[in-house]
C-alpha positions as CSV (number, residue, x, y, z in Angstrom):
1,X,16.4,-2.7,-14.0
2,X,16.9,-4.4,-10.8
3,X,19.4,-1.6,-9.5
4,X,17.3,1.0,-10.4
5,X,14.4,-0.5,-8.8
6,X,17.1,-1.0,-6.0
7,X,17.7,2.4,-5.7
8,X,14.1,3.9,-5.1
9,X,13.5,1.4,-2.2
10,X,11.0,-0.5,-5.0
11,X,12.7,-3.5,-5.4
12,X,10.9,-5.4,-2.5
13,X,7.5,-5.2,-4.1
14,X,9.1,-7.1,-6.7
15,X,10.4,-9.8,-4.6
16,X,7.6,-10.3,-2.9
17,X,9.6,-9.5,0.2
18,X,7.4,-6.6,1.2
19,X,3.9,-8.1,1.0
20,X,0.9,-6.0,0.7
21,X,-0.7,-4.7,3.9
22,X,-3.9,-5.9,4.6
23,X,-6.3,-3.3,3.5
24,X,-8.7,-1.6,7.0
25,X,-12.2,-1.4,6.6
26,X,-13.4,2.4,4.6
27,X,-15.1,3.7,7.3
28,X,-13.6,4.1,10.6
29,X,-14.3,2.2,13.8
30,X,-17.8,1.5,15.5
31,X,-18.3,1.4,18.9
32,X,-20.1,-1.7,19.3
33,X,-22.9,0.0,22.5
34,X,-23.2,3.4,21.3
35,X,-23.3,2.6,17.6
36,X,-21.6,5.4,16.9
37,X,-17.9,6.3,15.6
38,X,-15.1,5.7,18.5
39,X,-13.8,9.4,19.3
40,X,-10.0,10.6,17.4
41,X,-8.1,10.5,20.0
42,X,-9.1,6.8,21.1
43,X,-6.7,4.0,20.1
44,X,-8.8,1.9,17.6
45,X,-9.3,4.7,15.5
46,X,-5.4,6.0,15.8
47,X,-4.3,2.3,14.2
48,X,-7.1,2.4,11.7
49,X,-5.7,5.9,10.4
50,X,-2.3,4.3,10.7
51,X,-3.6,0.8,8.9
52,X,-5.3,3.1,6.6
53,X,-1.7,5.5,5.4
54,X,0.6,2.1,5.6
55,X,-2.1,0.5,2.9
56,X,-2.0,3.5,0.7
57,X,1.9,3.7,1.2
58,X,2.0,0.8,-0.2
59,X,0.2,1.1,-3.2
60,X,2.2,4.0,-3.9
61,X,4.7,1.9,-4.3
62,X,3.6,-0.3,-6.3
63,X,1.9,2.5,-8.6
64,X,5.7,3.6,-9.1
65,X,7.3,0.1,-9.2
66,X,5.2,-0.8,-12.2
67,X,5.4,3.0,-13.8
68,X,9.1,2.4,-13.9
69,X,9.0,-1.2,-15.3
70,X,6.5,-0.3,-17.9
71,X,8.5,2.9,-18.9
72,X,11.2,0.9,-19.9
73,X,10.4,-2.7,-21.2
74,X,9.5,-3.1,-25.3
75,X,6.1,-3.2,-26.9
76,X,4.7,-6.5,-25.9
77,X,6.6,-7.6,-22.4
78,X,3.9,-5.5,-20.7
79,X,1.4,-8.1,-20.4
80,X,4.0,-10.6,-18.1
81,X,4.2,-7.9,-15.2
């Protein structure tokens, strides 16, 4: 299990070694004396949109990490992932 997990890149989820990112806010950033959305192109809302892909990357990941496990294991073992 561990070298197939290995060998789709999954097998830092498992160790804990690649941590979840921490999840951005759902809407996208405010500017704080207009109220009103910061433009695209501005720099708070480029790292939101990249905070935003590297979070749902991640649970990707994970989505596939535990298909994998759960695809293999016997009736039962489930419930300890």
């Amino acid at each position: 299990m561990i070298l197939a997990l290995q060998v789709k890149l999954l097998w830092l989820i498992v160790d804990s070694q690649q941590p979840s990112p921490l999840k951005s806010p759902s809407s996208p950033p405010i500017d704080t004396t207009t109220k009103l959305s910061v433009p695209i192109t501005s720099t708070e809302h480029q790292a939101w949109v990249c905070s935003q892909n590297k979070h749902i990357q991640w649970l990707e990941s994970n989505l596939a990490t535990m298909g994998l496990m759960c695809g293999v294991i016997e009736f039962g073992q489930c419930e300890h992932i």
